[in-house]
Each structure stands twice: as C-alpha cells, then as structure tokens.
PAZAPA-4460 file (N, C-alpha, C; in steps of 0.05 Angstrom, whole numbers, plus 32768, in hexadecimal, padded with zeros to 4 digits):
% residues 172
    n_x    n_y    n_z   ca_x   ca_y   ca_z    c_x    c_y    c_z   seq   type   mol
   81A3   838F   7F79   81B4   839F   7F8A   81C6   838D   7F9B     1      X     A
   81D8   8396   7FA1   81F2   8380   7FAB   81ED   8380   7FC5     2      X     A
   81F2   8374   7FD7   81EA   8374   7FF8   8207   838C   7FFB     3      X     A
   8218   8393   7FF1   822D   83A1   8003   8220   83BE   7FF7     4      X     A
   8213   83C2   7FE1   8200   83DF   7FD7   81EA   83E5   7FEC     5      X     A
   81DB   83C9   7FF9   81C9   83D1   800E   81D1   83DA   8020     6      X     A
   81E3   83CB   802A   81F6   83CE   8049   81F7   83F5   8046     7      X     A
   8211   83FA   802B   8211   8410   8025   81FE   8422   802D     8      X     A
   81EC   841D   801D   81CD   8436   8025   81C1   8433   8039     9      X     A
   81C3   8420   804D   81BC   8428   806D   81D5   8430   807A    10      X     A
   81EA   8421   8077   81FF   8432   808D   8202   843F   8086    11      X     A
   8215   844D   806E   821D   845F   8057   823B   845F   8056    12      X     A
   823F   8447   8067   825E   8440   8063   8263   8439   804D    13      X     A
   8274   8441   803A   8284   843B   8024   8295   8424   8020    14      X     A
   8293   8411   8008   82A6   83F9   8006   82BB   8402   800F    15      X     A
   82C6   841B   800A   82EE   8420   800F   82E4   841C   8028    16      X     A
   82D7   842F   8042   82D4   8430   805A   82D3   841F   805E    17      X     A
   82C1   8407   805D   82BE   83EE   8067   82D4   83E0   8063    18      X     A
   82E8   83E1   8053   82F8   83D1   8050   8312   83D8   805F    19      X     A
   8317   83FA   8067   8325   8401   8070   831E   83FD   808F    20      X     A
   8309   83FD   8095   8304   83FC   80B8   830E   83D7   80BF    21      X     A
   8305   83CC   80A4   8307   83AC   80B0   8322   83A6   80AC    22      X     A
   8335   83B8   8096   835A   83B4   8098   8361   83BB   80B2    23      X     A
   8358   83D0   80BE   8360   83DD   80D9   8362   83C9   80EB    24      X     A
   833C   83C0   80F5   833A   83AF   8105   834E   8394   8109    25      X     A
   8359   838A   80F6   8366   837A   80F2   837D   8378   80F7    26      X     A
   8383   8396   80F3   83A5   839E   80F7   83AA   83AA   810D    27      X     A
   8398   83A7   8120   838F   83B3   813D   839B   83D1   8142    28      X     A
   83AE   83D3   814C   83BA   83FB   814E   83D0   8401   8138    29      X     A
   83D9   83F6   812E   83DE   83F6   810B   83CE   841A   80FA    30      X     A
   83D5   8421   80F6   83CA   843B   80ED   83CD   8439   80D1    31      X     A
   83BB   8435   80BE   83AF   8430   80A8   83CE   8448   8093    32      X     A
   83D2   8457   809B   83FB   8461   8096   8408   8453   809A    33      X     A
   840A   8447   80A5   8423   8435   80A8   8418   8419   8096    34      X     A
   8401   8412   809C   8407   83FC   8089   8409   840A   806A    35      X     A
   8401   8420   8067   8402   8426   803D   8425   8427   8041    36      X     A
   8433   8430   805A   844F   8433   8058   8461   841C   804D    37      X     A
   8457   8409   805D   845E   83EC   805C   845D   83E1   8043    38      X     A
   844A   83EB   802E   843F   83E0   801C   844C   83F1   800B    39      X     A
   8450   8407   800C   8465   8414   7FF9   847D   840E   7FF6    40      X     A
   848C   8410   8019   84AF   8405   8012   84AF   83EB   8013    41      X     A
   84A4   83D9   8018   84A6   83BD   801B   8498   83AA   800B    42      X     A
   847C   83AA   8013   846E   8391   8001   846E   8397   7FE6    43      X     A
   8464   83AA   7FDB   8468   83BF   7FB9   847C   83AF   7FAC    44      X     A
   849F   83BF   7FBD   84B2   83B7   7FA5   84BA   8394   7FB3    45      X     A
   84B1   8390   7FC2   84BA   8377   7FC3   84AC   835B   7FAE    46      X     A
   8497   8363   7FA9   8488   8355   7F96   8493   835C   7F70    47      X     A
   8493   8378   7F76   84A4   837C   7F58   84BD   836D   7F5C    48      X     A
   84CA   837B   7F6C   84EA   8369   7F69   84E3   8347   7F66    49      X     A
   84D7   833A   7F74   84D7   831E   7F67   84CB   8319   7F53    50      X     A
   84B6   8328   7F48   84AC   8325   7F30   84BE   832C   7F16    51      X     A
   84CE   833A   7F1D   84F5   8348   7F0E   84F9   8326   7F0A    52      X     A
   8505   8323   7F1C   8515   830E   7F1F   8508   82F0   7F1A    53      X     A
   84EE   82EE   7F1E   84E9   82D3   7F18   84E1   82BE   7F2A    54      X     A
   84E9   82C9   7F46   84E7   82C3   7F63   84CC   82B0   7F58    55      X     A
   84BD   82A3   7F52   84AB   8292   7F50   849F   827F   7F6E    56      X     A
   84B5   8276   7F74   84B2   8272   7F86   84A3   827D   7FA8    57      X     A
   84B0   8296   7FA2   84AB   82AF   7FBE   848D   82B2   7FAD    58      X     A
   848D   82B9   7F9B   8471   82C8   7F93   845D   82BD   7F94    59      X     A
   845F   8297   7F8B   8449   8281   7F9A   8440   828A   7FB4    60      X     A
   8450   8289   7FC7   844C   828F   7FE3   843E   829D   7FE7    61      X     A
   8442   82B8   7FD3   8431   82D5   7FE7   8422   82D6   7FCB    62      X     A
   840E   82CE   7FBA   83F1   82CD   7FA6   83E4   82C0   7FAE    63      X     A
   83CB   82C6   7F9E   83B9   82B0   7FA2   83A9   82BC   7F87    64      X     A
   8394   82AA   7F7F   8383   82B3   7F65   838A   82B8   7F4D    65      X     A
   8380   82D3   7F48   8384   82D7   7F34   83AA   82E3   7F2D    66      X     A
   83B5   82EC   7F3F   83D6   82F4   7F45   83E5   82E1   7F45    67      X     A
   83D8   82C6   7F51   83E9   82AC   7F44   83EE   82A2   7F2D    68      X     A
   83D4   82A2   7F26   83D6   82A0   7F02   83E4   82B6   7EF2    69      X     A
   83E4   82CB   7EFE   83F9   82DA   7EEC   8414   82D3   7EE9    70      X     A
   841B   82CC   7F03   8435   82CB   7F0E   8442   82B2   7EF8    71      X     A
   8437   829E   7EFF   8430   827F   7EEB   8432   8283   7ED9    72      X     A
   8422   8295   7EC9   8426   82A3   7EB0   843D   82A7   7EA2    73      X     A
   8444   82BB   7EAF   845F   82C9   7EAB   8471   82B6   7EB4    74      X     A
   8475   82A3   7EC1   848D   8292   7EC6   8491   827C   7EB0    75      X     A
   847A   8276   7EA6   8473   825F   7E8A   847E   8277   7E71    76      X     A
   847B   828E   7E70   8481   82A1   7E5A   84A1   82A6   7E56    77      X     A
   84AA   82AC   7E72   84C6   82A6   7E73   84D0   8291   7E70    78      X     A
   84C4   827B   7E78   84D6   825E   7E70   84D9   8259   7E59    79      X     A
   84BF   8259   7E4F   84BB   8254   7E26   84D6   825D   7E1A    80      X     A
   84CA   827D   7E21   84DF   828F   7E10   8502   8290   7E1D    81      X     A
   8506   827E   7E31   8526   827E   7E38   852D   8291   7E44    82      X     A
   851B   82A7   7E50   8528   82C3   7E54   852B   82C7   7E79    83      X     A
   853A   82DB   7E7E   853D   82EA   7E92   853F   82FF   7E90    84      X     A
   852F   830D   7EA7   8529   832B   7EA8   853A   833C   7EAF    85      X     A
   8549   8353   7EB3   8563   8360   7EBC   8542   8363   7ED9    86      X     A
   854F   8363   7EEB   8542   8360   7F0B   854C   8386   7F12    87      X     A
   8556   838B   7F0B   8563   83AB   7F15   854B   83C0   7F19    88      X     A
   853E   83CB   7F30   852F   83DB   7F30   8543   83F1   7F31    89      X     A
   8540   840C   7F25   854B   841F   7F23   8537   843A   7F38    90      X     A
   851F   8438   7F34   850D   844B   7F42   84ED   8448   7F46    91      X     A
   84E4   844E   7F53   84BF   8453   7F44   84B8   846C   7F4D    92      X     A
   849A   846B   7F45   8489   8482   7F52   8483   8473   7F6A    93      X     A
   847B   8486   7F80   8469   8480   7F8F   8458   846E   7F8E    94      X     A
   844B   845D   7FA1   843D   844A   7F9F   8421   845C   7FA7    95      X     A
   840D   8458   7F95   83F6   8464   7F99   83D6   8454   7FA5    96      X     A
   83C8   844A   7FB2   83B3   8442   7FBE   83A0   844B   7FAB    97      X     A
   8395   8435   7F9D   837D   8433   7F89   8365   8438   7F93    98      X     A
   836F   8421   7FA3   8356   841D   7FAB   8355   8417   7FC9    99      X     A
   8336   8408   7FDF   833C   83F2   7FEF   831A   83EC   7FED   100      X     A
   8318   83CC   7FE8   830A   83C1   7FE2   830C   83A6   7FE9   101      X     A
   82E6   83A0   7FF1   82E8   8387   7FFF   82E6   8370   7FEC   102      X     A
   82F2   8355   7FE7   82F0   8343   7FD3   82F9   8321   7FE5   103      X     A
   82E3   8316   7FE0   82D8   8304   7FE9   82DE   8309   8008   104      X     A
   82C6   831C   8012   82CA   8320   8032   82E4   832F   803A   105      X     A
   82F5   8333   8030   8311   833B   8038   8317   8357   802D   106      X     A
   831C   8369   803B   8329   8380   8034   8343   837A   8020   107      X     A
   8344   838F   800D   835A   8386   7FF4   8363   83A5   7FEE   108      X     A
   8380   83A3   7FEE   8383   83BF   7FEE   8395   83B7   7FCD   109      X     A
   838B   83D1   7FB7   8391   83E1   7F9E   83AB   83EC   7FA1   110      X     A
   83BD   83E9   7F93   83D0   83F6   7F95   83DB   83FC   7F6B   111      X     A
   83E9   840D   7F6B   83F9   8413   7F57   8412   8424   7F5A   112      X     A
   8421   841D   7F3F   843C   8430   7F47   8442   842D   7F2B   113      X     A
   845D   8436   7F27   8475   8434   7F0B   8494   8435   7F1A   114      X     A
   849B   841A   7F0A   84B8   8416   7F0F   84C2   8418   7EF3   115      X     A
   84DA   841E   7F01   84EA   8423   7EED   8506   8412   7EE2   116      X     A
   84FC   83FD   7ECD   8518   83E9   7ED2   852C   83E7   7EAD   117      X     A
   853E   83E0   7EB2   854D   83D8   7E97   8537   83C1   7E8D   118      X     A
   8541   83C3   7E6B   8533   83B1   7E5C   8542   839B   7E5B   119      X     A
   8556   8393   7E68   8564   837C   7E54   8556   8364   7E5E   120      X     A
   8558   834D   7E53   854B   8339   7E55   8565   8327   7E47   121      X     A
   8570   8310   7E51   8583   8305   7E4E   8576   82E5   7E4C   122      X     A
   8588   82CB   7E41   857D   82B6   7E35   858B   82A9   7E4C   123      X     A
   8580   829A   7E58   857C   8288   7E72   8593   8273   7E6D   124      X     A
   859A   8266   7E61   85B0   8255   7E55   85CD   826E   7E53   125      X     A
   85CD   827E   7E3F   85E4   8286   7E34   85E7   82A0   7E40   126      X     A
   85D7   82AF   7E47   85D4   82C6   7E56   85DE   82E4   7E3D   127      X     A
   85DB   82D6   7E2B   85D7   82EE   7E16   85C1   8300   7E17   128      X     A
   85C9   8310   7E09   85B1   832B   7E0C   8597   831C   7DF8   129      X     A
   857F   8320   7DF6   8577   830F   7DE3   8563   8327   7DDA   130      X     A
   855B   833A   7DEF   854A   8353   7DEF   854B   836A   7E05   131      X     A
   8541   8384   7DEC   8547   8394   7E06   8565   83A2   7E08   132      X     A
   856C   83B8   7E18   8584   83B4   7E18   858A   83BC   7E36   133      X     A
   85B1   83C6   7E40   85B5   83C3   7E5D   85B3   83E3   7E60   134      X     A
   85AF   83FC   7E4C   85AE   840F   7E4C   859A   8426   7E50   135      X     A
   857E   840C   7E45   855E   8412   7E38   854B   8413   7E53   136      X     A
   854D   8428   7E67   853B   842E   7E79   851A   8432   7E7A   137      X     A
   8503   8420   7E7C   84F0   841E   7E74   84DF   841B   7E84   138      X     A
   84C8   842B   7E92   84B8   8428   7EAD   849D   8412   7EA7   139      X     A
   84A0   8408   7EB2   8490   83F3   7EB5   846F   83F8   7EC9   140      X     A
   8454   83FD   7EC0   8440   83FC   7ED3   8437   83EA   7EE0   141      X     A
   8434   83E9   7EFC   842F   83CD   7F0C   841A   83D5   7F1C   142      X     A
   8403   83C1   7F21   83ED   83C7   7F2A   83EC   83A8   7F3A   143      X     A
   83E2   83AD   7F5A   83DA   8394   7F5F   83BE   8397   7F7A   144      X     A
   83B5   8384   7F7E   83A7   837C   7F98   83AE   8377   7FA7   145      X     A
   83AF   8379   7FC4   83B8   836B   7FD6   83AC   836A   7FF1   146      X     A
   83A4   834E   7FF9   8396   834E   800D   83AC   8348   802B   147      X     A
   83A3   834F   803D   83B0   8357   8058   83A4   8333   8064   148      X     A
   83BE   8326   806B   83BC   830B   807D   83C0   8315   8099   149      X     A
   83AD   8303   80A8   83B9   8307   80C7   83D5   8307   80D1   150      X     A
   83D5   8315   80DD   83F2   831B   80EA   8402   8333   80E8   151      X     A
   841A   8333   80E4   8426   8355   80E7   8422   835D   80D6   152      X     A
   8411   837D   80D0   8407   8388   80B2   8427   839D   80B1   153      X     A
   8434   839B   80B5   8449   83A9   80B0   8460   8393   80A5   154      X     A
   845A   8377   80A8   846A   8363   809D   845A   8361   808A   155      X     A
   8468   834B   8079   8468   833D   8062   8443   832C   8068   156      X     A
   8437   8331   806E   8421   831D   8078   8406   8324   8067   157      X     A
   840D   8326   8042   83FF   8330   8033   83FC   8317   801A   158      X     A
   83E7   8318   8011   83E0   8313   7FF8   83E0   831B   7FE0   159      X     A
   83E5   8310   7FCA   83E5   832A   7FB3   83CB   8315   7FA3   160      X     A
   83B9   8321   7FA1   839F   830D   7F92   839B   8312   7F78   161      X     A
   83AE   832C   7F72   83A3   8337   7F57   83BD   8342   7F4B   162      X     A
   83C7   833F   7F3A   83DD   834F   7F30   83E5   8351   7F10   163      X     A
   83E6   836E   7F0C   83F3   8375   7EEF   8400   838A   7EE3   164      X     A
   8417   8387   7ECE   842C   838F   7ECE   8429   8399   7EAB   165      X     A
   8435   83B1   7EA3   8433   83BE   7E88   8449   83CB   7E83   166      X     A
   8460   83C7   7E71   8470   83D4   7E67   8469   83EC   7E5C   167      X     A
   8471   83FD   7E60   846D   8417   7E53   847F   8425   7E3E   168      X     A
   8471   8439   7E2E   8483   8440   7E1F   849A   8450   7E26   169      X     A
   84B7   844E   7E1E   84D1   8459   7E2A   84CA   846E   7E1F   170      X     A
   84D6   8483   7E2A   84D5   84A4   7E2A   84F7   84A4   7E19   171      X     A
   84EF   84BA   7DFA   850A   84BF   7DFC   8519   84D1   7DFC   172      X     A
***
C-alpha cells in the first residue's frame, strides 16, 4: 500500500484534495479560478504557441523531465527533417482540468484541450511548402502537466513536466 493510500484512509483526503489544498496554500488568496483562468488564457496557449513555432529556447526555461525530452525531441525531428511548422493558432476548445495530482511532493495540475492550426510545414532553407497545405485546417490534441513554482500563480511561474501532442484526423 502506498503511504499517500494510508494517509488517504485515515484522513480521507483525496490525492486531487491534497493536491489542491497544497496549490492553494502556496498561492496564498489566489482562488483556485483564477489560477485554472490563468492557465487557460495564458500558460495553455502560450506553451502551444512556442511549441508552433519552435521557441526551443522559451520552452527549456519553463520544462523539466519528462516535457523536456519531448520538447528535445521534437526540435531534433524538426531539424533532421528541415521543416517549419505554420505557428498560426486559429482556435481551441476549452482547456479542461484532468486532473490535480501530487508528483514528487509537488502538486501537478492535468490539463487538456484541442487547437486548431493549418498544416503547412515549410523547408527551413527555401521555405517551400514541403507538407501539408496553407488551406488544410487540422486540430491538434494537447495534453500536459504542470507544476506551480513559487511566486505569482497568475504569472508565468509554472513548469510543464509532462507534455504531449496528437494530430488528429481532419474533418471533411
């Protein structure tokens, strides 16, 4: 049995609970709305948008783990292949709360959504179309982790530990 299952069956606090009382505490009068707000108009597409674009750099900054290696990933996948991504978000759904869960000691908040971007993918040298096209609207599923750093939970003062991304099939 896990020590956070024991904890469980004497308090009867729940991992989400626990994880949400210790986001709070942290975020001192912060109302657990406003930070999912924050995390919807701001941290959400700000992580897609650089992940659009390639921002490599910004995205080092705010990962760690296993979301680094993705990131790494995908920047070694793009380089190989010469490509660039059209960066244009067009729309998403709603950002939806998976989860909130504690991982290594730290509250980690679940998130998912669907954006919605052009396919084109253009060749880094010549900037020809190479795939994809500028017309081919195609929603993309994005799922990530993100743990809450000290300081303003309504700023940028987040982690992304976990992150992954699924093209989906175009509707026609």
């Amino acid at each position: 049995m896990r020590a956070m299952d024991a904890w469980d069956s004497v308090s009867g606090e729940t991992e989400y609970g626990s994880a949400v009382r210790i986001l709070q505490e942290r975020c001192g009068s912060v109302d657990f709305h406003d930070i999912f707000n924050a995390l919807s108009k701001s941290v959400v597409p700000d992580v897609v948008g650089a992940f659009r674009e390639g921002d490599w750099a910004w995205l080092k900054k705010v990962s760690e783990d296993a979301a680094e290696r993705e990131f790494f990933r995908a920047s070694k996948e793009r380089e190989t292949k010469g490509e660039v991504w059209d960066s244009r978000i067009l729309g998403h759904q709603p950002v939806e709360i998976s989860d909130v869960r504690i991982l290594k000691n730290d509250p980690v908040v679940v998130v998912s959504t669907v954006f919605e971007h052009v396919t084109a993918r253009r060749d880094t040298k010549t900037g020809e179309l190479v795939s994809g096209s500028e017309s081919t609207i195609v929603p993309f599923y994005y799922a990530m982790a993100i743990r809450h750093e000290l300081g303003d939970p309504l700023g940028f003062n987040w982690k992304v530990v976990e992150f992954q991304s699924q093209e989906m099939a175009a509707l026609a």
